[in-house]
N, C-alpha and C positions, 0 to 999 in steps of 0.2 A: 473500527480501526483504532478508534482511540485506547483500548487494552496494549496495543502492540507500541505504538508510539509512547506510553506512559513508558513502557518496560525498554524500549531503546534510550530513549531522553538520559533515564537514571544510570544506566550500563557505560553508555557512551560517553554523556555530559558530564556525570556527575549531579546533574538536576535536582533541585531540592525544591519545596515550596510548591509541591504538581499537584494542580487540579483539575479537573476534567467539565467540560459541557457536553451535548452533543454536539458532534462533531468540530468538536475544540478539544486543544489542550494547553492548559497554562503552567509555564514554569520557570523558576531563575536557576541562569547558569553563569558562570566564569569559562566558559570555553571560548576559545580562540574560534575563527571565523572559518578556518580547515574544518574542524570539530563539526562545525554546524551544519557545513554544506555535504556531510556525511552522513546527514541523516536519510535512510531508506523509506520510511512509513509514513514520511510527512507531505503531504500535496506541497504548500507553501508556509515559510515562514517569514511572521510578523515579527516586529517589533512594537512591542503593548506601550498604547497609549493609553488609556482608558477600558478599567471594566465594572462597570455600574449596574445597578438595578434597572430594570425596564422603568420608558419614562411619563409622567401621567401626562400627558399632553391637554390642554385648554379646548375648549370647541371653538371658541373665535381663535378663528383664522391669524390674524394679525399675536395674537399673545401667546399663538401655537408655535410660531416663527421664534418667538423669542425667547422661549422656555426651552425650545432646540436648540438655537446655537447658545443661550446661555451654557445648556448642560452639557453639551459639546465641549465647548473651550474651556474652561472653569479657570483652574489655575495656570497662564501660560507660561511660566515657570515648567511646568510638568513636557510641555511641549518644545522649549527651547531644551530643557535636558535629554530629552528622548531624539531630537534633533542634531545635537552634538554625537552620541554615542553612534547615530546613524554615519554620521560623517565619517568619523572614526573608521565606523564596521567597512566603511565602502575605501576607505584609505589602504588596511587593511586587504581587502579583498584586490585591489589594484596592483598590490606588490606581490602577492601570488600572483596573480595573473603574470606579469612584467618577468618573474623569475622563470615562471611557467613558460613564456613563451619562449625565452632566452634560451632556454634548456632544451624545447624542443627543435628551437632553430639549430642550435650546434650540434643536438643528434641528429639532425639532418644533414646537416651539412656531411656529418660523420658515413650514414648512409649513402650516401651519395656518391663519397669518393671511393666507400668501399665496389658502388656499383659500377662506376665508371673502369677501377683497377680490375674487376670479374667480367666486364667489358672488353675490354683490350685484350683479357688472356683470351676468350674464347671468341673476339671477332665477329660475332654474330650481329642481326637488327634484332632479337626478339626483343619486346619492351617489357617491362617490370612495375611495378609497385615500387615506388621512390617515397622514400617516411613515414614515419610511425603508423600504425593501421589505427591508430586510437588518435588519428588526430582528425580534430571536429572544428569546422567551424564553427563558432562561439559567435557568431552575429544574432542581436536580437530578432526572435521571432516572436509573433503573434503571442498572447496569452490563451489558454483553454477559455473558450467559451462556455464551456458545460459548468455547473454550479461546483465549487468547490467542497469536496466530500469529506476531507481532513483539514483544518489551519491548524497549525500550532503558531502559538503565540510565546513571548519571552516575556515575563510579568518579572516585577518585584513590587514593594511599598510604592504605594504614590503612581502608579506608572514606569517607576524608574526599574532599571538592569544593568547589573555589570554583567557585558555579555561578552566581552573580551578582554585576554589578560593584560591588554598593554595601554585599556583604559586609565589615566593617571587624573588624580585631581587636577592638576594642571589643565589637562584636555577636556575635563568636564566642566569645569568656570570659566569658559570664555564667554566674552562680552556676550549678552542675549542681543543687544543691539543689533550687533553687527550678523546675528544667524541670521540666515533669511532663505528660501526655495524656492524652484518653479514649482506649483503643482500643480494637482487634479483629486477628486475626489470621484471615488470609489463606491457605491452606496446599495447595499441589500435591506431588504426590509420584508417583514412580516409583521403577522397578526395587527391589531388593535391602531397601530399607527401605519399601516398600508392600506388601511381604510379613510386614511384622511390624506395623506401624501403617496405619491408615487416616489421611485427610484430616484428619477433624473430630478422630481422636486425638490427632495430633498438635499440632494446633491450642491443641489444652488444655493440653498439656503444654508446648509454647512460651509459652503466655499466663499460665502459670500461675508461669515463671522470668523471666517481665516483670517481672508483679504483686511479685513477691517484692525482686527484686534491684534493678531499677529504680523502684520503686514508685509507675507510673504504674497506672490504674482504666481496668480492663476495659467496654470499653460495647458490647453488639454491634449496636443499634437505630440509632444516631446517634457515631458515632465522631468525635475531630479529625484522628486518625492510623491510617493502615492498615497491618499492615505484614504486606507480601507474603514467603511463603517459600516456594522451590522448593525440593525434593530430590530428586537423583537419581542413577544409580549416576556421572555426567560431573561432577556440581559440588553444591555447596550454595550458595543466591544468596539473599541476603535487601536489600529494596530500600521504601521509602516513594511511594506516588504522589504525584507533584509539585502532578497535577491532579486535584478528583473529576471530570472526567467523560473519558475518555479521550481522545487527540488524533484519536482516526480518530472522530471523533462531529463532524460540520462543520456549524456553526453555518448556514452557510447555503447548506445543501439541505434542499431540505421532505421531498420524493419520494426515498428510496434505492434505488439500483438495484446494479449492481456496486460491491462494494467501493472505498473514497476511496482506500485506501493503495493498491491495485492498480490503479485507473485513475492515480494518481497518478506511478506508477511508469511504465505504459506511456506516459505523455505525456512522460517524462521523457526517455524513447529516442529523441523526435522532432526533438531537435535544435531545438527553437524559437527563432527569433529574431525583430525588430521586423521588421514587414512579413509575415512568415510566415501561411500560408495554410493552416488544418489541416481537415480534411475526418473527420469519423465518419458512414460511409454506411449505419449501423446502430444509431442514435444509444440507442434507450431512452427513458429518462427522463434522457439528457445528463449521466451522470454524468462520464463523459469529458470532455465538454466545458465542465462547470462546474469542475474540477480544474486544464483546461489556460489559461482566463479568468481566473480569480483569481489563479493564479502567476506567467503569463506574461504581462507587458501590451505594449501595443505591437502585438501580433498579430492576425488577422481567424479565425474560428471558427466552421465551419460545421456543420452534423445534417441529415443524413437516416433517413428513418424509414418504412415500407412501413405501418405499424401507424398507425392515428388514435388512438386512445385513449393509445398510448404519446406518441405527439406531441404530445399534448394534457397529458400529465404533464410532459413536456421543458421544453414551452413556462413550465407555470405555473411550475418548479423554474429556472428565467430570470429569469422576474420575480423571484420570491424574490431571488435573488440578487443584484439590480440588476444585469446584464451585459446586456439587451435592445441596448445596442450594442455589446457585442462575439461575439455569439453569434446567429446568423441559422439557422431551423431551416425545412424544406422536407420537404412529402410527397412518397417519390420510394422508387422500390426499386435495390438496390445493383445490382443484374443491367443495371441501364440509367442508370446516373449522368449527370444533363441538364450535363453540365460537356465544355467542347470538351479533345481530349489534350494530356496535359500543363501544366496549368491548377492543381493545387493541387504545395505546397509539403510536405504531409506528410498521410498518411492513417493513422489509430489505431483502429481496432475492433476491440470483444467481439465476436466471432465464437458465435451463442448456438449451445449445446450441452446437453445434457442434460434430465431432468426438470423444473428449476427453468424454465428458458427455453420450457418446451414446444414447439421447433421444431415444426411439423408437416411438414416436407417433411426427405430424408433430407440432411442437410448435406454426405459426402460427396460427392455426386454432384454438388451445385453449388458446391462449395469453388473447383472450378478456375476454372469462368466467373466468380464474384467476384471471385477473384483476378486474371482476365485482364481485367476490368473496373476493378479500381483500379489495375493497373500501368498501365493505359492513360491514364487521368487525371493519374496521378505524375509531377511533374517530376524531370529528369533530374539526380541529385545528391539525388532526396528519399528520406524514410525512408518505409516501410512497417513499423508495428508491431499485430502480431496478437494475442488470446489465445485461445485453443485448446485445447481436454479433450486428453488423455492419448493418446485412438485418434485425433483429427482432425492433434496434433503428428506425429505417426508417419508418418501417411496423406500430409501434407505433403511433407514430405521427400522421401517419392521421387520429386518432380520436383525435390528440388535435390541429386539422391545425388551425392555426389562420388565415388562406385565407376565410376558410368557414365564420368566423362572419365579414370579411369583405364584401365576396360576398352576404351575407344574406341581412348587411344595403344597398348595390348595388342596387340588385334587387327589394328591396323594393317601389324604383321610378321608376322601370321600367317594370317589371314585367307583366304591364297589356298592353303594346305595342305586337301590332300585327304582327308578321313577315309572309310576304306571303308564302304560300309553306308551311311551319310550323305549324300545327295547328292537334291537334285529337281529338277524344270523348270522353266526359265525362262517367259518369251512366248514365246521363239521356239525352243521346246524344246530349248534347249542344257540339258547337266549342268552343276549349278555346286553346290558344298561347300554343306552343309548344318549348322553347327558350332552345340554350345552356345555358341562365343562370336558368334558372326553373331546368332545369340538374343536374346542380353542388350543386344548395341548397337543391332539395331532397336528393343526396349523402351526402351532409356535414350534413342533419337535422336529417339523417338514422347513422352516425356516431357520431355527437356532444353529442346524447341522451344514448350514452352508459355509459360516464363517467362525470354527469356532474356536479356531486361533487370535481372533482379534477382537480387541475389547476398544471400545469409544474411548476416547482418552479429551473429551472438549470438541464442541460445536461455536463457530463466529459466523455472525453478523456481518457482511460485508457492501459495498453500495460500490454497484460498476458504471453509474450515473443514471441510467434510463430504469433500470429493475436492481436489484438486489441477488445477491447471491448467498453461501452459507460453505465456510471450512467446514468441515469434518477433519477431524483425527484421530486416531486408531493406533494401537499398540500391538502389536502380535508377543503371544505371551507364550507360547507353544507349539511344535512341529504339528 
């Protein structure tokens, strides 16, 4: 995911200074707090306190303790500045909110009276939907338990980020004295130093050279500040979340189905533009489709769905959203798509696989006919983007092997070489060569011919927490 987030940060932020780990991404911006909380590919975002080399840690026990929190804390400067801008960001984010909510209170209100006066004319009890369909309660929930598969982090020199426009000198020199936080500590770890500490020991002994040196108060119930620390034998990263509830937590989906950041990403390879026509002929509960609505407007947005009950989650997770006009959903199975050829503009499906999805039919077998079903609908110049388990990516490919057009020109000089031993009957019982490479170019000619409007355009790496998955994308270059 980190390719997708590098290429949103720089489009959207402006982001300069981007460098990548696994499953990190580091970068400085001057975006305002709107800007950030707009990012689609990022699980959560940090605020970079620290990002160091891995640390050699001591065997005694007592000097291992000390060479942590030494390299933890280092300069608390670094952390009194990184602690201000945080203040800031959430000051910021407070006043959105407060506008936010003002806004939607008086368009209710507006609602309201509009319903009450549609009440009165037609006298009726039936009851209604009173305010915004997009409105969510915003009370903190739970954090994902499951390992974090993207952070993005906000770096610059030192630790330090101007990560918002209305940061002022003023606001960054205030007294270090007087900063101070509840917190808690945050603590992952791998390789070489989770062989000598655990999580939670660590955790202590980071919290415990807070306490001390920065003398902010440990809270682990209700904290103001959290602050996350990775280690591992690649880096030590220590970073504050911007946001409590994480960015891939989308206010307005009710129904979750595939991952936001991951549908987000495959909608992103569609090339969308105004006018654009995007078809998911396997829709779910539309999480694709509510990913590619919200971000891209201008566009028309279609779902198919063989399942009723799934359709019936789609449908309500639309309303939710208020996109009812931009998102049109239809019972229909991908094997027969009611659309004449060539007719949409881009087609984007979770292709389901595994336990989670419970296909009951064996997806190989009808991988091709789907696939010979939407290239068919694809206009000429559209994308095709898939996602795909690990054995389905694999299975795929051999009708787009690029071996076969090479063994094709191969044989073509060779082909009429006689191998002894080798040789059968035609129809009209002539001898003719019988070669492993005659073999492989009837297989690749019995393959190549299935799809040979569409050319691979990029294959991604993706992580759904428990397995891995794999985009595919594909270009159609011809009727």
């Amino acid at each position: 995911m980190e390719q997708f987030l590098i290429k949103e940060v720089i489009s959207k932020l402006a982001a300069f200074d981007v460098e990548h780990v696994q499953g990190k991404v580091f970068f400085t911006t001057s975006a305002n707090v709107k800007k950030l909380q707009g990012l689609k590919s990022a699980e959560r975002l940090f605020l970079l306190l620290k990002k160091e080399p891995p640390m050699n840690v001591p065997w005694n026990t007592g000097k291992a303790k000390h060479v942590i929190q030494k390299k933890i804390i280092g300069d608390d400067r670094v952390w009194m500045d990184t602690l201000s801008t945080w203040q800031i960001l959430q000051r910021d984010l407070n006043d959105n909110s407060s506008y936010k909510s003002k806004t939607k209170n008086s368009q209710k209100r507006k609602w309201e009276e509009a319903d009450k006066k549609e009440h009165n004319k037609k006298m009726n009890l039936d009851g209604g939907l009173v305010g915004s369909p997009s409105q969510v309660d915003l009370e903190r929930i739970p954090d994902h338990q499951e390992s974090i598969e993207l952070d993005s982090g906000i770096c610059g020199d030192d630790g330090k980020s101007s990560v918002c426009e209305k940061v002022s000198q003023e606001d960054v020199s205030l007294n270090h004295k007087e900063l101070s936080a509840l917190f808690r500590v945050s603590c992952r770890c791998s390789g070489s130093i989770a062989k000598r500490f655990n999580a939670q020991e660590l955790g202590q002994i980071i919290g415990t050279a807070i306490t001390e040196q920065l003398g902010w108060k440990a809270e682990l119930r209700d904290p103001d500040v959290e602050v996350n620390v990775h280690l591992s034998d690649a880096h030590c990263v220590l970073g504050i979340p911007v946001f409590r509830l994480p960015l891939a937590h989308r206010t307005y989906i009710k129904t979750t189905g595939l991952r936001s950041t991951i549908a987000w990403a495959m909608v992103s390879l569609a090339d969308i533009k105004a006018g654009t026509t995007l078809l998911d002929p396997m829709c779910g509960v539309g999480t694709i489709l509510l990913e590619a609505a919200e971000d891209w407007q201008g566009a028309f947005f279609l779902g198919f769905d063989i399942n009723e009950s799934q359709l019936k989650e789609a449908y309500n997770n639309v309303q939710f959203a208020n996109l009812t006009e931009n998102i049109d959903l239809i019972r229909a199975s991908v094997m027969e798509i009611p659309f004449p050829s060539a007719s949409v503009d881009a087609i984007v499906c979770d292709i389901p696989f595994g336990r989670k999805f419970n296909s009951e039919t064996d997806m190989r077998t009808m991988l091709p006919d789907i696939l010979k079903e939407m290239e068919r609908v694809l206009c000429v110049g559209g994308n095709l983007v898939l996602l795909l388990s690990p054995q389905l990516s694999v299975h795929l490919k051999k009708y787009f092997n690029k071996e076969c057009k090479a063994a094709n020109n191969a044989i073509s000089s060779s082909e009429h070489t006689e191998d002894a031993g080798t040789s059968s009957q035609d129809t009209n019982g002539k001898m003719v060569p019988f070669t492993r490479e005659a073999t492989l170019k009837e297989n690749c000619n019995s393959l190549s011919k299935h799809f040979a409007s569409l050319v691979p355009n990029g294959t991604y790496r993706v992580s759904l927490g428990a397995t891995d998955a794999l985009i595919h994308r594909y270009k159609k270059v011809s009727i």
